[in-house]
N, CA, C and O atoms as a GROMACS GRO file, in nm:
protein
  268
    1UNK      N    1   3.434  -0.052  -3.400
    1UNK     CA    2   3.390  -0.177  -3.344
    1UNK      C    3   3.416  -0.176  -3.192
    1UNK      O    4   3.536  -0.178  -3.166
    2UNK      N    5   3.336  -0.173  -3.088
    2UNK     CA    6   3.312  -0.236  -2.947
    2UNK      C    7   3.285  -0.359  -2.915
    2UNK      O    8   3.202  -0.422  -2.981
    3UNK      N    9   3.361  -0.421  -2.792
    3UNK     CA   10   3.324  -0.531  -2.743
    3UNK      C   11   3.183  -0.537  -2.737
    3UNK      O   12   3.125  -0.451  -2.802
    4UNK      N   13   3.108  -0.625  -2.670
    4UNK     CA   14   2.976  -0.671  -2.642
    4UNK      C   15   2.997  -0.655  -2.475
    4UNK      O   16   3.090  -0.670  -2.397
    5UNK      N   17   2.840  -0.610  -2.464
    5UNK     CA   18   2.834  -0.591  -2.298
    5UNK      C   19   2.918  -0.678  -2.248
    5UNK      O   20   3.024  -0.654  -2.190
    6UNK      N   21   2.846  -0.824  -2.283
    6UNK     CA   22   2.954  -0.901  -2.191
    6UNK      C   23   3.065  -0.957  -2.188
    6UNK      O   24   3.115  -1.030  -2.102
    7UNK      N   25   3.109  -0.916  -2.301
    7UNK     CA   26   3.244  -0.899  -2.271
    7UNK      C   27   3.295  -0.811  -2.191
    7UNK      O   28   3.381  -0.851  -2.113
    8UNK      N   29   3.259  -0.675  -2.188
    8UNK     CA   30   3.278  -0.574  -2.109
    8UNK      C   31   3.273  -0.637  -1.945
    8UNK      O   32   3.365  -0.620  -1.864
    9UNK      N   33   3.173  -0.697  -1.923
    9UNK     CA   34   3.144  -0.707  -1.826
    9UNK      C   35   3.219  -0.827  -1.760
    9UNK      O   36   3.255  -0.831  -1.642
   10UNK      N   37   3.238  -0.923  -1.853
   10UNK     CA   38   3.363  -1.007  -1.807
   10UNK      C   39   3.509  -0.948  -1.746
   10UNK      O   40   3.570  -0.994  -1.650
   11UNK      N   41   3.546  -0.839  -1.825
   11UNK     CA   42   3.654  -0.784  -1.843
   11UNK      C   43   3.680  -0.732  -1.726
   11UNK      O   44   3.789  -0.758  -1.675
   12UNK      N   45   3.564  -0.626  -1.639
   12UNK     CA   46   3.517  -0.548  -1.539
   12UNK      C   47   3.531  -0.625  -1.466
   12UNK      O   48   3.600  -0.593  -1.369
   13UNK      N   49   3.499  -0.709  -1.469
   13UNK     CA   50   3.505  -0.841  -1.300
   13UNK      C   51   3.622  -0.908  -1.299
   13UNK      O   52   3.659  -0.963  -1.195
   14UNK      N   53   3.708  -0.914  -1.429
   14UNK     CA   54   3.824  -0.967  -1.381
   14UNK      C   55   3.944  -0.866  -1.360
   14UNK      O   56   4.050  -0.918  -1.324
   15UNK      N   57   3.943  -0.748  -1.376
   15UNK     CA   58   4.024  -0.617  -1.379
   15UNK      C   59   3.985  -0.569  -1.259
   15UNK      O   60   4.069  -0.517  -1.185
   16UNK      N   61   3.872  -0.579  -1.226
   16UNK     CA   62   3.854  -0.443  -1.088
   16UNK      C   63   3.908  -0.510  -0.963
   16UNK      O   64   3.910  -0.428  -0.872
   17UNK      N   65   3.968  -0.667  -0.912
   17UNK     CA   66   4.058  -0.684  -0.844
   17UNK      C   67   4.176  -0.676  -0.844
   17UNK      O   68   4.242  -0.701  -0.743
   18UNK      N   69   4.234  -0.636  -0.966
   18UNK     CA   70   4.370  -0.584  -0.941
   18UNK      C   71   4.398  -0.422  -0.903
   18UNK      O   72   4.492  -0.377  -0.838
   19UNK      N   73   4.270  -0.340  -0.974
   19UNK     CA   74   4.296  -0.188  -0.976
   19UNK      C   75   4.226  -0.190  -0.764
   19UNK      O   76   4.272  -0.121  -0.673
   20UNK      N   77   4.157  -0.252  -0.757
   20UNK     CA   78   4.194  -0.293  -0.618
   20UNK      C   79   4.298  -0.332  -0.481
   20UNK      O   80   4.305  -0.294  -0.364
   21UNK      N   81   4.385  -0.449  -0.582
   21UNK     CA   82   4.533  -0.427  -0.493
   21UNK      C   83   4.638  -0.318  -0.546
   21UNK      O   84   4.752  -0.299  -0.505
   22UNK      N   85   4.585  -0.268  -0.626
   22UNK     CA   86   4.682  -0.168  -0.699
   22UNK      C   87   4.661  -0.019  -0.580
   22UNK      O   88   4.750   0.063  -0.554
   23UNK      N   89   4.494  -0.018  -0.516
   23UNK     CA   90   4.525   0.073  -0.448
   23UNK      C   91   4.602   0.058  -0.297
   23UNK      O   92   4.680   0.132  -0.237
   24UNK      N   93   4.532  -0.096  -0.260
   24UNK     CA   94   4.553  -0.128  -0.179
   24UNK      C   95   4.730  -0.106  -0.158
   24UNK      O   96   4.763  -0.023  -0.074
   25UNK      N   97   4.829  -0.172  -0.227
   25UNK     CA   98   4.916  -0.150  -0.254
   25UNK      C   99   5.003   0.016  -0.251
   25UNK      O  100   5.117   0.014  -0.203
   26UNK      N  101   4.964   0.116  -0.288
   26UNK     CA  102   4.979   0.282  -0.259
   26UNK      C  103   4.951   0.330  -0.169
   26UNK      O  104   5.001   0.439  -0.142
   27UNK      N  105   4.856   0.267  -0.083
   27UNK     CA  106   4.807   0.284   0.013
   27UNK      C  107   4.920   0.271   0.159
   27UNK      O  108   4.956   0.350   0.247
   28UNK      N  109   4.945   0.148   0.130
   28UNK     CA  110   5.074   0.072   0.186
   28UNK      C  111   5.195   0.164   0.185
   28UNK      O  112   5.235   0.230   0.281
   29UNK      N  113   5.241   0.158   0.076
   29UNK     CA  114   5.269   0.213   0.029
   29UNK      C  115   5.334   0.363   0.069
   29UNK      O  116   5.452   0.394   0.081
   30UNK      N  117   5.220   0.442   0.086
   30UNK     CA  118   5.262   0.564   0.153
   30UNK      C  119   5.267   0.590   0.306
   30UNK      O  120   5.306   0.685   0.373
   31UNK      N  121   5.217   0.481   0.331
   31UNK     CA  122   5.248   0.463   0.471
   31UNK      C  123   5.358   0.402   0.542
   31UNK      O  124   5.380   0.426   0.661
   32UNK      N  125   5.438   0.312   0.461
   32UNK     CA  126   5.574   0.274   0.463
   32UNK      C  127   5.657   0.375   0.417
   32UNK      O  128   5.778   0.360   0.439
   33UNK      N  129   5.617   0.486   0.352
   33UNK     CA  130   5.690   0.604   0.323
   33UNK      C  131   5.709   0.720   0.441
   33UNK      O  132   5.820   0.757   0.480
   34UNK      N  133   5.608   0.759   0.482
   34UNK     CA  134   5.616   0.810   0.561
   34UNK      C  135   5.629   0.750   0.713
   34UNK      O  136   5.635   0.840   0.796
   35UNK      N  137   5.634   0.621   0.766
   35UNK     CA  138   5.729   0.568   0.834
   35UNK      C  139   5.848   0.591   0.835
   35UNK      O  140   5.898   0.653   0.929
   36UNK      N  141   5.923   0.544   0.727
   36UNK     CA  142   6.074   0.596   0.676
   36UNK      C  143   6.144   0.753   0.693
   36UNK      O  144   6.260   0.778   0.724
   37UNK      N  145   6.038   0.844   0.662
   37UNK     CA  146   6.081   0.998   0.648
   37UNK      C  147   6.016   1.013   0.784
   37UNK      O  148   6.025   1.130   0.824
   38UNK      N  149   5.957   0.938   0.863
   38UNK     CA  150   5.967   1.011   0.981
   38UNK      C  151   6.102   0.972   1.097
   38UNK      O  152   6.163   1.056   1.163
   39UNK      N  153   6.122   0.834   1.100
   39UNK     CA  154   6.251   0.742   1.141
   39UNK      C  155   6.356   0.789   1.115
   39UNK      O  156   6.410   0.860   1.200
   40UNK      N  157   6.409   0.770   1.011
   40UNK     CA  158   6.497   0.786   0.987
   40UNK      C  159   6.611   0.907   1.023
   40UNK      O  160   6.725   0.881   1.061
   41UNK      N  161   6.562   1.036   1.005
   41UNK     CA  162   6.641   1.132   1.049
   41UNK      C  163   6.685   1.112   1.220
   41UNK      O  164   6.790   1.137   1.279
   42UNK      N  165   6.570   1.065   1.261
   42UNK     CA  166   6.585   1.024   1.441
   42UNK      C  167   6.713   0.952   1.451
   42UNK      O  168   6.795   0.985   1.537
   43UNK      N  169   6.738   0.837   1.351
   43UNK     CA  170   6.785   0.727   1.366
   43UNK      C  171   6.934   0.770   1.348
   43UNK      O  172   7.022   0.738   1.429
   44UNK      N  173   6.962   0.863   1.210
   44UNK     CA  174   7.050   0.922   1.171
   44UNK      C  175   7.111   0.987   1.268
   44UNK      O  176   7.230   0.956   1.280
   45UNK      N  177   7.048   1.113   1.385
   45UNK     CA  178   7.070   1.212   1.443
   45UNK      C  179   7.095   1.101   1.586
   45UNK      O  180   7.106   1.157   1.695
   46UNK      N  181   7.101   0.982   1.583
   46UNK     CA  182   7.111   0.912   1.721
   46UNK      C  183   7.008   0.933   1.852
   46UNK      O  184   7.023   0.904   1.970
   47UNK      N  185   6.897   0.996   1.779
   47UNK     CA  186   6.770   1.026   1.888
   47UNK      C  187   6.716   0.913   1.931
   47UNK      O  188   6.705   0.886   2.051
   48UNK      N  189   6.673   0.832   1.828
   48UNK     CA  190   6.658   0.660   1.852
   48UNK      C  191   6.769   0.592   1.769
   48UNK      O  192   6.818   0.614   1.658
   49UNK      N  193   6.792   0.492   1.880
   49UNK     CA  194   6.888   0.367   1.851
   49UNK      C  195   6.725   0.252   1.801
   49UNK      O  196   6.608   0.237   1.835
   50UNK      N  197   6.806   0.207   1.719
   50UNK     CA  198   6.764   0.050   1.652
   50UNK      C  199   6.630  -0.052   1.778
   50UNK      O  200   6.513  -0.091   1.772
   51UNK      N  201   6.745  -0.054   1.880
   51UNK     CA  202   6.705  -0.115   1.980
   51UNK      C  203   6.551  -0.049   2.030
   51UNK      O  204   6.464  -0.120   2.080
   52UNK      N  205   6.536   0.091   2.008
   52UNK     CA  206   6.455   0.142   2.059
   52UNK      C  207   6.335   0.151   1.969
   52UNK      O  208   6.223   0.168   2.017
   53UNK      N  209   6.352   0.144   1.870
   53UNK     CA  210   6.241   0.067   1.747
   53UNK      C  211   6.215  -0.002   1.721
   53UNK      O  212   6.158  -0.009   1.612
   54UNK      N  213   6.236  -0.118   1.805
   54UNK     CA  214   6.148  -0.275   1.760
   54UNK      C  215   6.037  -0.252   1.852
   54UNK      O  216   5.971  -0.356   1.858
   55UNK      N  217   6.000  -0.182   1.909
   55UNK     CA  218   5.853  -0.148   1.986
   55UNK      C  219   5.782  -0.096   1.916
   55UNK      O  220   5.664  -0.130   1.926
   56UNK      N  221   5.815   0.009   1.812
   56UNK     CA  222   5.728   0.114   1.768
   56UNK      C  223   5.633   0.041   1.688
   56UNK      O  224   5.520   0.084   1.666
   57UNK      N  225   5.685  -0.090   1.635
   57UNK     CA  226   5.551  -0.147   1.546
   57UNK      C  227   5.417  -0.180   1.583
   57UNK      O  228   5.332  -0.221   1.505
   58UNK      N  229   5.403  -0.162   1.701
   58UNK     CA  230   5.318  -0.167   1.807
   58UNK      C  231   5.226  -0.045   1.816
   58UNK      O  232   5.116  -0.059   1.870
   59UNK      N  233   5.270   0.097   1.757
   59UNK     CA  234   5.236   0.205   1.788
   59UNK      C  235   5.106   0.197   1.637
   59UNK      O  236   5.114   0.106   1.555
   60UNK      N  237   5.022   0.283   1.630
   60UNK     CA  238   4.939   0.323   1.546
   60UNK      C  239   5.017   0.412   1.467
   60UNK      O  240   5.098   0.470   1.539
   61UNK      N  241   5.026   0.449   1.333
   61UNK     CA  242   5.097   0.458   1.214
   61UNK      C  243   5.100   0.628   1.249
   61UNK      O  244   5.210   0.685   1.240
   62UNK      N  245   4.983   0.706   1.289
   62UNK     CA  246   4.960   0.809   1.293
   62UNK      C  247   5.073   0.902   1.397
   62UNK      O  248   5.131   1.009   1.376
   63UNK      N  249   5.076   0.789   1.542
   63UNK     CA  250   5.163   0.830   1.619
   63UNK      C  251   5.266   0.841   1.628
   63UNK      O  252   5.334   0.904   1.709
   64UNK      N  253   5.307   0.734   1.483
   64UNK     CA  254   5.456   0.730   1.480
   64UNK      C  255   5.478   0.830   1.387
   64UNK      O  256   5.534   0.915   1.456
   65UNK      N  257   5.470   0.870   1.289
   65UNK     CA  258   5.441   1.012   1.232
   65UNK      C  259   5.446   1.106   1.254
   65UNK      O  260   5.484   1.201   1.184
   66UNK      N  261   5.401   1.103   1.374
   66UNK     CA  262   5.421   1.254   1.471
   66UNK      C  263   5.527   1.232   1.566
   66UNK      O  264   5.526   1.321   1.650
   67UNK      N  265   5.606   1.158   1.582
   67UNK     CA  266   5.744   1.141   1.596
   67UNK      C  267   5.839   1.268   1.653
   67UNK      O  268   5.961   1.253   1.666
   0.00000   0.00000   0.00000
């Protein structure tokens, strides 16, 4: 036994906005990750102080990365 198209199709329109923030979300996600693994050792090793990172949010994600 299968649903009926429209059920299917109900189902589809109310599911495909979450598998939506779901990417949206990983997305984020790995970019707050690799923020972290790029910072952090700096931060650790005293290369940047604290003080010297409230600017960087300013920077494009890519640049800070390459850190």
């Amino acid at each position: 036994m299968y649903p009926s198209d429209s059920v299917l199709k109900e189902f589809t329109q109310k599911i495909q906005p979450r598998f939506v923030q779901i990417r949206s979300n990983k997305e984020q996600s790995n970019i707050l990750a690799a923020i972290h693994d790029a910072l952090l050792p700096k931060l650790l090793s005293g290369e940047l102080r604290v003080k010297d990172v409230k600017g960087l949010w300013k920077i494009k994600t890519n640049d800070l990365i390459n850190l």
